[in-house]
DSSP file (Angstrom, degrees, kcal/mol; ACC not computed):
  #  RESIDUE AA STRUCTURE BP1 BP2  ACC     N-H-->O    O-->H-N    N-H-->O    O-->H-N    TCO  KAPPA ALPHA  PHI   PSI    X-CA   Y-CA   Z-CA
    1    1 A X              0   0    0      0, 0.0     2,-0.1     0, 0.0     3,-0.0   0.000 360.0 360.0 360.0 151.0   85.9  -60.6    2.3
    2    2 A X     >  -     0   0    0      1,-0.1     4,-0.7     0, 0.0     0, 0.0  -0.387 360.0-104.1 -98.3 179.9   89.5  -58.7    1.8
    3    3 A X  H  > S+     0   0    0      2,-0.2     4,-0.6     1,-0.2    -1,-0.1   0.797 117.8  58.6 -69.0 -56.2   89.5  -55.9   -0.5
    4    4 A X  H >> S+     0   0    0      2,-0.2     3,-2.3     1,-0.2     4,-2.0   0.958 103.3  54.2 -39.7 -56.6   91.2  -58.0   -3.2
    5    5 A X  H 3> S+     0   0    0      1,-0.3     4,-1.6     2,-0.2    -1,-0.2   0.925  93.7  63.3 -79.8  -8.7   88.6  -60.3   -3.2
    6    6 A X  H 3< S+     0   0    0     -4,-0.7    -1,-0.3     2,-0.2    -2,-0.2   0.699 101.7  52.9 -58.0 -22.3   86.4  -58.1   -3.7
    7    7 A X  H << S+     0   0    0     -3,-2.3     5,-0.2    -4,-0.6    -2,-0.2   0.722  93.0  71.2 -69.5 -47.9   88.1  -57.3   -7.3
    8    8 A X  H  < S+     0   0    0     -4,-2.0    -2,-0.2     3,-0.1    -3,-0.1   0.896  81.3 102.8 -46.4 -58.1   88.0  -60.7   -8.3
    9    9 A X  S >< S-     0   0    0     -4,-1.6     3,-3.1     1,-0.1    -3,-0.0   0.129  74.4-125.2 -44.9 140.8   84.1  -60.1   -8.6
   10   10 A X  T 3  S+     0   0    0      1,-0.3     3,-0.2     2,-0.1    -1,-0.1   0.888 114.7  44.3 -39.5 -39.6   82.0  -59.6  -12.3
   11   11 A X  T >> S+     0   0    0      1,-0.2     3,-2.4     2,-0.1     4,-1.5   0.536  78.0 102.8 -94.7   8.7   80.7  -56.7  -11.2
   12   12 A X  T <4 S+     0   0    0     -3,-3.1    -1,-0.2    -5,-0.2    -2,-0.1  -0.075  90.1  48.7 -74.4  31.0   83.9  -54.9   -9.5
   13   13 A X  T 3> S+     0   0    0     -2,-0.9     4,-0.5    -3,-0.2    -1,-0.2   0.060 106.1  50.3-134.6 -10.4   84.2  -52.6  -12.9
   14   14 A X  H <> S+     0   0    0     -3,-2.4     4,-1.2     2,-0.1    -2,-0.2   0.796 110.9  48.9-112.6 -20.4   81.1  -51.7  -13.1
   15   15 A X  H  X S+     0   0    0     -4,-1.5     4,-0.6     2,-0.2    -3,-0.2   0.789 114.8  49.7 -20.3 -52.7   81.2  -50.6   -9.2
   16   16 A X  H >4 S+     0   0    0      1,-0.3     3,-0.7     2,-0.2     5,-0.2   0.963 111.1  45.0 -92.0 -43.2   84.5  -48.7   -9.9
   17   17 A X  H >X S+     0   0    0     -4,-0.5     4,-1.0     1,-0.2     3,-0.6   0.760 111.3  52.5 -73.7  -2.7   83.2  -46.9  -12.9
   18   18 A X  H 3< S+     0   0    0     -4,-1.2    -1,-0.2     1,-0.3    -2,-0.2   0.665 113.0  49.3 -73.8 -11.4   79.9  -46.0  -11.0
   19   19 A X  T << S+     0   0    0     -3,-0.7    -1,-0.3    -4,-0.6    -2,-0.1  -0.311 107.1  50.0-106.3  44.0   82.3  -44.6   -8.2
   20   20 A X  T <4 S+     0   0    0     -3,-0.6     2,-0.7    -2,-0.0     5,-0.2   0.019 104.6  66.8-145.1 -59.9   84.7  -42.4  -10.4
   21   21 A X  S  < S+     0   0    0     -4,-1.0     2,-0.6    -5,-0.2    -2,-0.2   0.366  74.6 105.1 -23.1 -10.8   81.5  -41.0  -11.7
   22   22 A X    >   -     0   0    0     -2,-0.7     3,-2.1     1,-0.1     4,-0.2  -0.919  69.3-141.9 -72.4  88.0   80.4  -39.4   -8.6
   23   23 A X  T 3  S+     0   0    0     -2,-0.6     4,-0.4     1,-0.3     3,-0.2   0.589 109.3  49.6-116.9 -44.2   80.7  -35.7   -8.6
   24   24 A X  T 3> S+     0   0    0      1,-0.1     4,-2.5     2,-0.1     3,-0.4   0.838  85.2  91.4 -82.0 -26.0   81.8  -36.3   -4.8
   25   25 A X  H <> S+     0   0    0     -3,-2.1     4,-1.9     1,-0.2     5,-0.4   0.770  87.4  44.1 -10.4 -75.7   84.5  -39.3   -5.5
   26   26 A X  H  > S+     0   0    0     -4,-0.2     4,-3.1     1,-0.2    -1,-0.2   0.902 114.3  49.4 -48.4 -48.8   87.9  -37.0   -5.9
   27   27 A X  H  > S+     0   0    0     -3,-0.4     4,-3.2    -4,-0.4    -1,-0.2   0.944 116.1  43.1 -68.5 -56.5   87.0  -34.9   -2.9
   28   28 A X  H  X S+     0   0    0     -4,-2.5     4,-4.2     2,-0.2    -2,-0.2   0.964 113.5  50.3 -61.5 -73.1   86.3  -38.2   -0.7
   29   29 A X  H  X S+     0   0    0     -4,-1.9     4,-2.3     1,-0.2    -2,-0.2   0.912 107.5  53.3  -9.7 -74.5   89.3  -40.1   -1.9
   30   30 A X  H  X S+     0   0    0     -4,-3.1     4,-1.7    -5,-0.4    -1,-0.2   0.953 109.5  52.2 -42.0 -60.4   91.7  -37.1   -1.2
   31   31 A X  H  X>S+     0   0    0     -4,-3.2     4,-4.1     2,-0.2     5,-1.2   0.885 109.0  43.8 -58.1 -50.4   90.3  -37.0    2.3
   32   32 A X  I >X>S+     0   0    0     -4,-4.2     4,-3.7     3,-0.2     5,-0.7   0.893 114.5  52.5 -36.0 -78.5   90.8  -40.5    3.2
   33   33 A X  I 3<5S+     0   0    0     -4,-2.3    -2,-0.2     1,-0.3    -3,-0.1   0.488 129.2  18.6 -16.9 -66.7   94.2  -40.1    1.5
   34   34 A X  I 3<5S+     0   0    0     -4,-1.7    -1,-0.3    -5,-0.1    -3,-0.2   0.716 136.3  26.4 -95.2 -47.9   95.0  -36.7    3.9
   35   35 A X  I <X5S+     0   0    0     -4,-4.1     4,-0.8    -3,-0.5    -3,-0.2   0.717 118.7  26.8-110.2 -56.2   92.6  -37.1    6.6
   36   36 A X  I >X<S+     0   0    0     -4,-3.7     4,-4.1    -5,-1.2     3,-1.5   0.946 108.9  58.5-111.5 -56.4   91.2  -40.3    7.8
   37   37 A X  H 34<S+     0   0    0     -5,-0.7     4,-0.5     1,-0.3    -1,-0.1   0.610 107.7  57.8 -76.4   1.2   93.9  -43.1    7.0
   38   38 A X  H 34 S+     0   0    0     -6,-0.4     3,-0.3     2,-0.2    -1,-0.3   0.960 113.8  35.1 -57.7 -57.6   96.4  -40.9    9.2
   39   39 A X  H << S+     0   0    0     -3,-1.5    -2,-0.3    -4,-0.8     2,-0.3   0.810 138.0  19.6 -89.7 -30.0   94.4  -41.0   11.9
   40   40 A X    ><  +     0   0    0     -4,-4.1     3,-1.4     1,-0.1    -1,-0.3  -0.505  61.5 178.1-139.0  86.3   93.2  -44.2   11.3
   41   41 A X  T 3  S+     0   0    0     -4,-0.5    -1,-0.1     1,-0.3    -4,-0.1   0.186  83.3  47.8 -58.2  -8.3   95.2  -46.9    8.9
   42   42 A X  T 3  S+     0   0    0     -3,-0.1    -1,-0.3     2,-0.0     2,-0.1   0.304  72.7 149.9-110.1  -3.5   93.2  -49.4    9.3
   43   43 A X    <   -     0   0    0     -3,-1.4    -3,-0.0     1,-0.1    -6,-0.0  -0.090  43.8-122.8 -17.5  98.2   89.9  -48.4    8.9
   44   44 A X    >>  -     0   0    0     -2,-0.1     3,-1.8     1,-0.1     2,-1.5  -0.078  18.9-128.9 -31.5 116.6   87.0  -50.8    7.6
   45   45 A X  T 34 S+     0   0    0      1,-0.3    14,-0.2     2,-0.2    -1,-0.1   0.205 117.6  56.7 -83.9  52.1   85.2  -49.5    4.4
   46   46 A X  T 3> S+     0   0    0     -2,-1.5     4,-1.9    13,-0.1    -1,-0.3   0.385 113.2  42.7-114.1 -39.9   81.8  -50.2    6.7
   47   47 A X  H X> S+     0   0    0     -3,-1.8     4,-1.5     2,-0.2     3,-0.5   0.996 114.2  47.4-104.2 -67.7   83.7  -47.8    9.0
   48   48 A X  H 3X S+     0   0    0     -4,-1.2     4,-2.4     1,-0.3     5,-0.6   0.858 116.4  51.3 -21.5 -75.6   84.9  -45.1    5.9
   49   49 A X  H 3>>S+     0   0    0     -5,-0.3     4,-2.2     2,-0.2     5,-1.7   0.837 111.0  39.4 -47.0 -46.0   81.1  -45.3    4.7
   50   50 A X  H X<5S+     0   0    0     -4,-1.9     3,-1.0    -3,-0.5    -2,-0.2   0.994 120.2  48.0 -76.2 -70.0   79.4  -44.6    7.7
   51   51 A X  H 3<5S+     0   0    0     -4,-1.5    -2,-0.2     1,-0.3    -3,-0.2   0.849 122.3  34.3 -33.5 -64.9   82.0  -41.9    8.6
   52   52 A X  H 3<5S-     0   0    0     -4,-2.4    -1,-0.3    -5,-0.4    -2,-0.2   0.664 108.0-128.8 -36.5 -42.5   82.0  -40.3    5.1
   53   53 A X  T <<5 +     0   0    0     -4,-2.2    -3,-0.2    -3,-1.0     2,-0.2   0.996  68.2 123.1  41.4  87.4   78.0  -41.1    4.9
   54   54 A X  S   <S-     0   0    0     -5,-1.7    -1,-0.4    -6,-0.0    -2,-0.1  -0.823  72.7 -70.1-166.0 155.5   78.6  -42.8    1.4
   55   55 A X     >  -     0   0    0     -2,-0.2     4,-1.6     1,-0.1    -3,-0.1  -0.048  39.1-125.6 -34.2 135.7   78.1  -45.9   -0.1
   56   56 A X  H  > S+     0   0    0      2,-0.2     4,-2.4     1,-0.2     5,-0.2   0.944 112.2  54.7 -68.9 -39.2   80.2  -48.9    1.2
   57   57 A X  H  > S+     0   0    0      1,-0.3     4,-0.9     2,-0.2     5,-0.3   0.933 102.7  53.8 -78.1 -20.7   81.2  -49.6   -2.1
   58   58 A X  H  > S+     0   0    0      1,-0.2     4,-1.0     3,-0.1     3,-0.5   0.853 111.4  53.4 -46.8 -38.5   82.4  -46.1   -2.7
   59   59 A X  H  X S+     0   0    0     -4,-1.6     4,-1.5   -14,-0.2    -2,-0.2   0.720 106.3  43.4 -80.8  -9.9   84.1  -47.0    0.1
   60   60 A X  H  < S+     0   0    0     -4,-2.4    -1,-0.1    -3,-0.2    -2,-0.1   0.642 112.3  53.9 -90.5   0.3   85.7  -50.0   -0.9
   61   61 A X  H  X>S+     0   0    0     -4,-0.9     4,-2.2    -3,-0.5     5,-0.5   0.707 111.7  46.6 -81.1 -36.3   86.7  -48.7   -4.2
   62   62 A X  H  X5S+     0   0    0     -4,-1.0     4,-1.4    -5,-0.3     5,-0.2   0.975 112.8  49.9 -77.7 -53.7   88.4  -45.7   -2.5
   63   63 A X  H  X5S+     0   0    0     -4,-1.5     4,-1.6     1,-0.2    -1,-0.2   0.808 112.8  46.1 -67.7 -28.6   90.0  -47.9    0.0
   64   64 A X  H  >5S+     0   0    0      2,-0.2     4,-2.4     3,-0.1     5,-0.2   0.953 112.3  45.4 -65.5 -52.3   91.4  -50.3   -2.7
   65   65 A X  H  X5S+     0   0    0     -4,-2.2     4,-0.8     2,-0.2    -2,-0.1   0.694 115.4  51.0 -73.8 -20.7   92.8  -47.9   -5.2
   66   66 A X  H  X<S+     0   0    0     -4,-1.4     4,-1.4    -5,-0.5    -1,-0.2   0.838 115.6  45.5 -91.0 -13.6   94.5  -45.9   -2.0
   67   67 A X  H  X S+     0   0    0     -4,-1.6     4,-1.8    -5,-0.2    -2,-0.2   0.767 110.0  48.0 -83.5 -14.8   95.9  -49.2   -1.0
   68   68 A X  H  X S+     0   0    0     -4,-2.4     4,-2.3     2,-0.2    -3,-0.2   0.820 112.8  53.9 -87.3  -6.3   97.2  -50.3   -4.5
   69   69 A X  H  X S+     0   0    0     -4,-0.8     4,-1.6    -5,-0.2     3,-0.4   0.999 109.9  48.5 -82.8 -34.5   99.0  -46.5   -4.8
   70   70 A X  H  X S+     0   0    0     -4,-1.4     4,-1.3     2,-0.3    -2,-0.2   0.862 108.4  48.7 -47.3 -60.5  100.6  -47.1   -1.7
   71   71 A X  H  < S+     0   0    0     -4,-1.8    -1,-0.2     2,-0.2    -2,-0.2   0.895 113.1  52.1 -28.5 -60.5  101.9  -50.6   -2.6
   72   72 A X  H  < S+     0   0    0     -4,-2.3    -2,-0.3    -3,-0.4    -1,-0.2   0.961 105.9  56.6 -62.3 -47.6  103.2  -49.0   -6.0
   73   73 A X  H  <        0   0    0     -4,-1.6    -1,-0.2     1,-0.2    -2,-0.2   0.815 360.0 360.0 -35.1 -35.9  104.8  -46.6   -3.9
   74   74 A X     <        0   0    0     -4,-1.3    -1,-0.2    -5,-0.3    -3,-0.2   0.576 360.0 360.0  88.4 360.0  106.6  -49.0   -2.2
């Protein structure tokens, strides 16, 4: 399942506000941002979680919202 369709689901909003609730959220986010999708742009959020040792759906939240600011970026 793509990251989009993953959005599409009922529960993808209560998944993203249980993930911006996380005291660790900002910190992980940034690091992808800075860190991980440098080295690795393609990265799997199976691959993010286990690297990170976080929930996949923190990781698929993290990877969606750094792919839609990139898209707005152009």
């Amino acid at each position: 399942m793509s990251l989009e369709e993953y959005t599409r689901e009922k529960l993808w909003p209560i998944l993203v506000e249980t993930v911006h609730a996380s005291v660790m959220y900002p910190k992980r986010k940034a690091y992808t941002r800075e860190q991980i999708l440098c080295e690795k742009p393609d990265i799997t959020p199976a691959e993010l979680a286990a690297r990170l040792n976080m929930p996949i759906g923190e990781a698929l939240v993290i990877l969606y919202e750094l792919a839609q600011e990139k898209n707005a970026k152009g």
